[in-house]
C-alpha positions in Angstrom: 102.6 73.4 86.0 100.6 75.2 83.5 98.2 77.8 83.7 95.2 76.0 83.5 96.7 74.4 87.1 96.0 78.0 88.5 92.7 79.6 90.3 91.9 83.0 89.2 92.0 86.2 91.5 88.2 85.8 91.8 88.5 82.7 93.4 91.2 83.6 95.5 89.4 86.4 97.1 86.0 84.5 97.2 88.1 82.2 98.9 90.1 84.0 101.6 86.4 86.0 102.4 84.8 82.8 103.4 88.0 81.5 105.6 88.0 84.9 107.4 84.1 84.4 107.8 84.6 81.1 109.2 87.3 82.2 112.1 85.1 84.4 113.1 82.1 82.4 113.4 84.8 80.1 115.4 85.7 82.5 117.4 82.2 84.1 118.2 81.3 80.3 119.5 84.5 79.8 121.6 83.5 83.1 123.0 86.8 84.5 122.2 87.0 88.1 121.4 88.4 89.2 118.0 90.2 92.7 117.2 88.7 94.7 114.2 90.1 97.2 112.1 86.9 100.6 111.5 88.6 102.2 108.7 86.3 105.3 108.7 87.5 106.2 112.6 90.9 104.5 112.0 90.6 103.2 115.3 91.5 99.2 116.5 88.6 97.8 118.2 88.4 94.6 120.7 84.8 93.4 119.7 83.6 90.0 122.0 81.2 88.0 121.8 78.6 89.6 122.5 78.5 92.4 120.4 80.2 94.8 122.9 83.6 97.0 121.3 86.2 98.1 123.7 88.9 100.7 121.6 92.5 99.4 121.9 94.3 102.1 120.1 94.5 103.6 117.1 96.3 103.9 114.2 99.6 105.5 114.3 100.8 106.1 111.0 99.2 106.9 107.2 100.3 105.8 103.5 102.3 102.8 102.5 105.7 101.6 104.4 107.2 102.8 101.0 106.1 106.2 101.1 106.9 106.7 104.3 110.2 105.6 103.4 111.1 107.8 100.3 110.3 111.0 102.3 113.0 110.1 104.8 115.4 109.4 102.2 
């Protein structure tokens, strides 16, 4: 397969956005709650239906797995 068989990043991201927009347009009409990530309080949220947010932790660590890693080492 060559490269013109190939999407570009663009697309891949325009893409994976509108899937993740449609689960949760799903899940809003199944009335199913979904769990969201607020990166400016770093906090894990539980966010139903109807608009309420419950907090269901937080996060634990920060940087990448890798980083973390080569400090240990």
């Amino acid at each position: 397969m060559g490269r013109e068989g190939y999407i570009s990043d663009e697309q891949v991201i325009k893409r994976v956005n509108e899937a993740v927009r449609l689960e949760l347009e799903k899940r809003k009409a199944m009335d199913a709650p979904v769990i969201v990530y607020d990166r400016e309080t770093q906090r894990i949220y539980r966010e139903n239906s109807d608009g309420s947010r419950v907090e269901v932790g937080q996060r634990m660590r920060k940087g990448h797995y890798s980083e973390r890693i080569t400090e240990k080492a």
